[in-house]
N, C-alpha and C positions, 0 to 999 in steps of 0.2 A: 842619189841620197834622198830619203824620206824622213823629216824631222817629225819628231815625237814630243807634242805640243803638250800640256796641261791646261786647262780651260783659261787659266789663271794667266798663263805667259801667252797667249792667243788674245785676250782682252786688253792687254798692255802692248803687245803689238799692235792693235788695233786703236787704242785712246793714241800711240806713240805717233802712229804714220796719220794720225785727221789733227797733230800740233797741239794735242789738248792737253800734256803734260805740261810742269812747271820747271823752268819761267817759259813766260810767255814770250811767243813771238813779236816783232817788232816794226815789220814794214806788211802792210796788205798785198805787195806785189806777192813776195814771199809765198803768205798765207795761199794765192790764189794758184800758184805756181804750183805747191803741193797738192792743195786738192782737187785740182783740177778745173775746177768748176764755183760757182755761185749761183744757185740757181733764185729766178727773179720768181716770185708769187705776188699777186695781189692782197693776197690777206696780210694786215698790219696790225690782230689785235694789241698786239706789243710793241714790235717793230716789225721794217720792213723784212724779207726774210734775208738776203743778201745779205745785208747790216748785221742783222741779228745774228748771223753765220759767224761774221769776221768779227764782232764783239766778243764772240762767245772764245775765240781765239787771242787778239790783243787785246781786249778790255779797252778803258779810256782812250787806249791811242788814236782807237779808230773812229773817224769821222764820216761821215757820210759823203758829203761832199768829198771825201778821197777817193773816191769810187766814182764818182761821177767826172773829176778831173784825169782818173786814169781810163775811163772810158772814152771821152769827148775831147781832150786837149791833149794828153801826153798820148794817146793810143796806145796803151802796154796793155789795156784790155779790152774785149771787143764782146757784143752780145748777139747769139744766135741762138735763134729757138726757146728763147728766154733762158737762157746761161748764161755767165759770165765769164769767159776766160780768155785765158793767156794770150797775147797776140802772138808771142812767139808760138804756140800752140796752131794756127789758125790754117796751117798747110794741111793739117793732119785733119781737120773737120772737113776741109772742101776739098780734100783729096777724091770723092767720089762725086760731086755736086756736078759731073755732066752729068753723069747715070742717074741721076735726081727727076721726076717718081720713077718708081719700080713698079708704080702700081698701072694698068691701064685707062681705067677711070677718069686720075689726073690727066697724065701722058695726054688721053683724047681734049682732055678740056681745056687744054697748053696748046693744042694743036689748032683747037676751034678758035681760040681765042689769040692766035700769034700776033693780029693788030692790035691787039689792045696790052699785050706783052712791047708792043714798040713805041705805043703810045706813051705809056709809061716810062720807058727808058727814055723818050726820048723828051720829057717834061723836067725829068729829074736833072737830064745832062744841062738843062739851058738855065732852069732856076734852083739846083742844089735843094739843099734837107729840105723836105715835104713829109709834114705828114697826110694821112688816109684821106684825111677831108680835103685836103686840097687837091687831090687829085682826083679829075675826074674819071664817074665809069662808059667806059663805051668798048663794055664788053660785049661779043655776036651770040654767044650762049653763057647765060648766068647760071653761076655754080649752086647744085642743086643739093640740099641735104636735109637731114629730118633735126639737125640740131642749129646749135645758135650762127651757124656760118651761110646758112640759105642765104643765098641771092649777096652775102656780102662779097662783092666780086674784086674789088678794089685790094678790102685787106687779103684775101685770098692771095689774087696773084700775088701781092706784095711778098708775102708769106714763099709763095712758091720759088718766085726768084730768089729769096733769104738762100731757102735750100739750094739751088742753082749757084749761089754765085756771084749774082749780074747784081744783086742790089746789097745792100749793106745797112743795118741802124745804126746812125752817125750820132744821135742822141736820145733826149727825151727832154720833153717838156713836161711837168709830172709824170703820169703814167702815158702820155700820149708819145707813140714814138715818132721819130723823124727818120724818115728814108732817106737812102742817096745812093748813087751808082758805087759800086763796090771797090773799082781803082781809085776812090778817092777816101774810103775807108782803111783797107787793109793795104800793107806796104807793098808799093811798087814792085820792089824785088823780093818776093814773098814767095819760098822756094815749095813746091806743091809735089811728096814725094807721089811716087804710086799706091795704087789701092791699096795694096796687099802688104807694103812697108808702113804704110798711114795705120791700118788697123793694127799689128803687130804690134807698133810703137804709143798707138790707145791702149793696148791692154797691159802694155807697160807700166804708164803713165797712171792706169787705172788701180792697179794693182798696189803702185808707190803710195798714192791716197788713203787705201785702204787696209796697207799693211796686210792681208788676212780676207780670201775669199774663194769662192768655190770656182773650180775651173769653171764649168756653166752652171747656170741660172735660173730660175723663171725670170720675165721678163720685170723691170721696176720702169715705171714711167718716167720717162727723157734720158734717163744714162743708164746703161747695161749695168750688174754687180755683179759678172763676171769676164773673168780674166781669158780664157782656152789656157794656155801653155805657160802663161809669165810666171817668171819665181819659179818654184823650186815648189817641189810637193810634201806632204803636212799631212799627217793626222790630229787630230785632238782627242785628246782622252775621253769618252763621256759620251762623243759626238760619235755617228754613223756618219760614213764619206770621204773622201780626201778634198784634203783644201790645197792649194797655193799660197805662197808665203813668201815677201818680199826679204831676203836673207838679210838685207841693209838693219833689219829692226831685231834680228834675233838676241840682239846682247841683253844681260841681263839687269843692267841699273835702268831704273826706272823712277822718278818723281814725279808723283800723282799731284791733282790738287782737285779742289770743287769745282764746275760748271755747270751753266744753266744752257741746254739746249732750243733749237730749233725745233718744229716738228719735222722740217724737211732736213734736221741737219743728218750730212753724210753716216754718223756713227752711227744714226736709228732707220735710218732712210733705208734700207733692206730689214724690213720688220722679221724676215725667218733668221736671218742671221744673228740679227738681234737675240733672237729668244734661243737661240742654240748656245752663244757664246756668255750672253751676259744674263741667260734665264730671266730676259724684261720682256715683258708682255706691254706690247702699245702699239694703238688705233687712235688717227685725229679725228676726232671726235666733230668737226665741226660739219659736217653735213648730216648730222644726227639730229636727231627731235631732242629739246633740252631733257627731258623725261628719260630717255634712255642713254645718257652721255652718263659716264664714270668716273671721268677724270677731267671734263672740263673739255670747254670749244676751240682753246686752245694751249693745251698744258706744255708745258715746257719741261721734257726731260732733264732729268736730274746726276750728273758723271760726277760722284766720287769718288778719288784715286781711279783701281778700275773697278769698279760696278756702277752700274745704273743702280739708283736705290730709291728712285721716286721720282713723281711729277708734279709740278707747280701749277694752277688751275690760278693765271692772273692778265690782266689786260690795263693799258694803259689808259686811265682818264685823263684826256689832258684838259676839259676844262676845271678840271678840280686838281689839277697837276699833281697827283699820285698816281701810286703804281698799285692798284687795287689787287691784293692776293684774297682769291675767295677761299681757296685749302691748297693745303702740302699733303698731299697722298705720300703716306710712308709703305715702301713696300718693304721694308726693312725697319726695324728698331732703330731709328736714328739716336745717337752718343749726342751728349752735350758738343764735341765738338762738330758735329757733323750738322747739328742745330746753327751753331752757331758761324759755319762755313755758310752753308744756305744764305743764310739771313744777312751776312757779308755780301755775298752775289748779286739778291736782291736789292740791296741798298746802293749796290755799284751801278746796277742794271738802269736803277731810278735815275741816280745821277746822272748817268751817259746819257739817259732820254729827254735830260733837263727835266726833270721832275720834282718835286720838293719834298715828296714825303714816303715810305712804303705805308703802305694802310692794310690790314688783315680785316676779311670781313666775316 
C-alpha cells in the first residue's frame, strides 16, 4: 500500500511523532524515548540546546537538572557523541563499536598507539570519572590534523574509545566531561543485538521521531534523516519522491498549539525537508558575519498548529535578567491570536530561564 499524503496531513504527522501537539507531555524520559535523541551543543544564546529541546516539549515541568539526574544517578540516559539517549536504546549504538573506525587513518593511529589506549584504561579502572586533564598523554604517535584536534591526543583517544566501547561519559562537570570504563556506565546485562538487527531497529526508531521521511537522504550532521525501508511508503501532493511514513500517526485528529523551537530542534534539523513539507526556509545564522545574518545569530523557529510561520531573533541576558527579543520575523501575516500565542511562549520561555522580564528591542 502507498498512502496519498496532502502537504497538510504530512506536517501534522510530522509536528504529531517530535510531541509537539497539545497537551503536552509529561515525563523527559518519555520525550527522549520518542525522539530518540538530545543532541548536546555548546551554544546557549537562550539555552542550553538539550534543555531548550525538552522545554519546547513539557514547558515548565522541565528542569535541567532532570536531565542531568537521568544522566549521572538514575542512568535511564546515557551520552555518546554528544547525544543524549535512551539507555534502553544503548545496545543498538554499540552494536557495531568493534568495527569502530572504518576509516584506516584512525585504525593505524589505534594501532600506533595501543599503549597509550591501555594506559588509559588502565588509570580510569583504578581511579573512576576522570576528565581529559587528569589524564595523562603518553601517546607514541600524536594525532595529526589541519583542525582544532592536532596533537590533542588525550581527548582524541577518549573519543575513539567512546566509539569503541571501552569507555563511557559517566558525567559532567559544566561542560567538562568525565570519563570512566564503560561496564560501569552502561548495564551489566545490556543486551547488544547484531549489526544488521541494531541498524534495522535505528531506522525504526528513527522514522517513529520523525513521523515522515525519505527512505535516503543527504547526509545531516550526527543522525541520519533517513529511514531505507521503515513504515510504509507515502507520496505527498506537491512534493517530487516517495517518502516513508510511520502508519502509528496516520489518524486524522490533530491538536496543534504554539512553540518556540531549537535551531537544532529535530522538526527543522533536515533544512530540505523542512522546506518541502512546511515551505520554511532556514539557516543558523550564527557563523555568519552580523551584516549578512537575516534572521538573527540564533533565531528560534516559530510551530504554529502545523506550520512553521516565523522566527524569534532573541538571546538571554542574564545580568539584566530579561529575555531580550531583537524581532519576530513574520513569514506569514500573523492573526491577533497567533501574536498573542508567541508572546505567551515567550513569557513562559523567560520564566522557565528564571528571568524577570521579556524586553523587545
Amino acid at each position: 500500500m502507498q498512502h496519498r499524503l496532502t502537504k497538510a496531513q504530512a506536517r501534522r504527522i510530522a509536528v504529531r511523532a517530535q510531541m509537539l501537539e497539545a497537551p503536552r507531555p509529561t515525563e523527559l524520559l518519555d520525550v527522549v524515548q520518542r525522539l530518540t535523541l538530545l543532541q548536546i551543543d555548546p551554544t546557549a544564546a537562550v539555552a542550553p540546546n538539550a534543555d531548550l529541546v525538552a522545554w519546547s516539549r513539557l514547558g515548565a515541568a522541565h528542569r535541567p537538572e532532570h536531565l542531568k539526574q537521568a544522566l549521572e544517578q538514575d542512568r535511564t540516559l546515557f551520552e555518546l557523541d554528544a547525544l543524549v539517549r535512551p539507555m534502553v536504546h544503548a545496545g543498538l549504538y554499540l552494536a557495531d563499536a568493534a568495527d569502530w573506525p572504518s576509516r584506516e587513518k584512525q585504525r593505524a593511529w589505534l594501532r600506533d598507539n595501543d599503549r597509550f589506549r591501555r594506559d588509559i584504561l588502565d588509570l580510569l579502572g583504578s581511579s573512576g570519572p576522570s576528565s581529559s586533564r587528569e589524564i595523562p598523554d603518553t601517546c607514541a604517535v600524536p594525532w595529526a590534523s589541519t583542525g582544532w584536534t592536532n596533537n590533542r591526543n588525550v581527548t582524541q583517544m577518549l573519543e575513539f574509545l567512546m566509539m569503541r566501547g571501552e569507555v563511557a561519559i559517566a558525567g559532567r562537570v559544566g561542560r567538562e566531561r568525565l570519563w570512566d570504563l564503560a561496564d560501569r556506565v552502561y548495564p551489566r546485562d545490556l543486551e547488544i543485538p547484531s549489526v544488521e538487527e541494531a541498524a534495522r531497529r535505528r531506522n525504526e526508531l528513527r522514522l517513529a521521531a520523525l513521523g515522515i521521511a525519505r527512505s535516503k537522504r543527504r547526509v545531516v550532521p550526527k543522525e541520519p534523516t533517513h529511514v531505507v525501508e521503515a513504515g510504509e511508503s507515502a507520496v505527498v501532493e506537491g512534493v517530487k519522491g516517495d517518502w516513508r511514513v510511520d502508519p502509528a500517526y496516520l489518524g486524522d485528529d490533530f491538536d496543534g498549539r504554539t512553540a518556540l523551537l531549537s535551531p537544532f530542534d529535530r522538526l527543522v534539523h533536515d533544512r530540505v525537508r523542512t522546506l518541502e513539507l512546511f515551505d520554511f526556509e532556514y539557516t543558523l545564522e550564527m557563523y555568519k558575519p552580523a551584516a549578512q545574518r537575516r534572521w538573527g545569530y540564533y533565531a528560534l523557529p516559530i510551530l504554529h498548529e502545523d506550520r512553521l510561520v516565523g522566527k524569534v531573533d532573541a538571546a538571554s541576558d542574564r545580568k539584566a535578567s530579561v529575555l531580550r527579543v531583537n524581532t519576530i520575523h513574520e513569514d506569514v501575516r500573523f492573526t491577533r491570536a497567533m501574536n498573542e500565542s508567541v508572546q505567551a511562549e515567550l513569557e513562559d520561555l523567560a520564566s522557565w530561564l528564571g528571568l524577570t522580564a521579556v524586553e523587545s528591542t
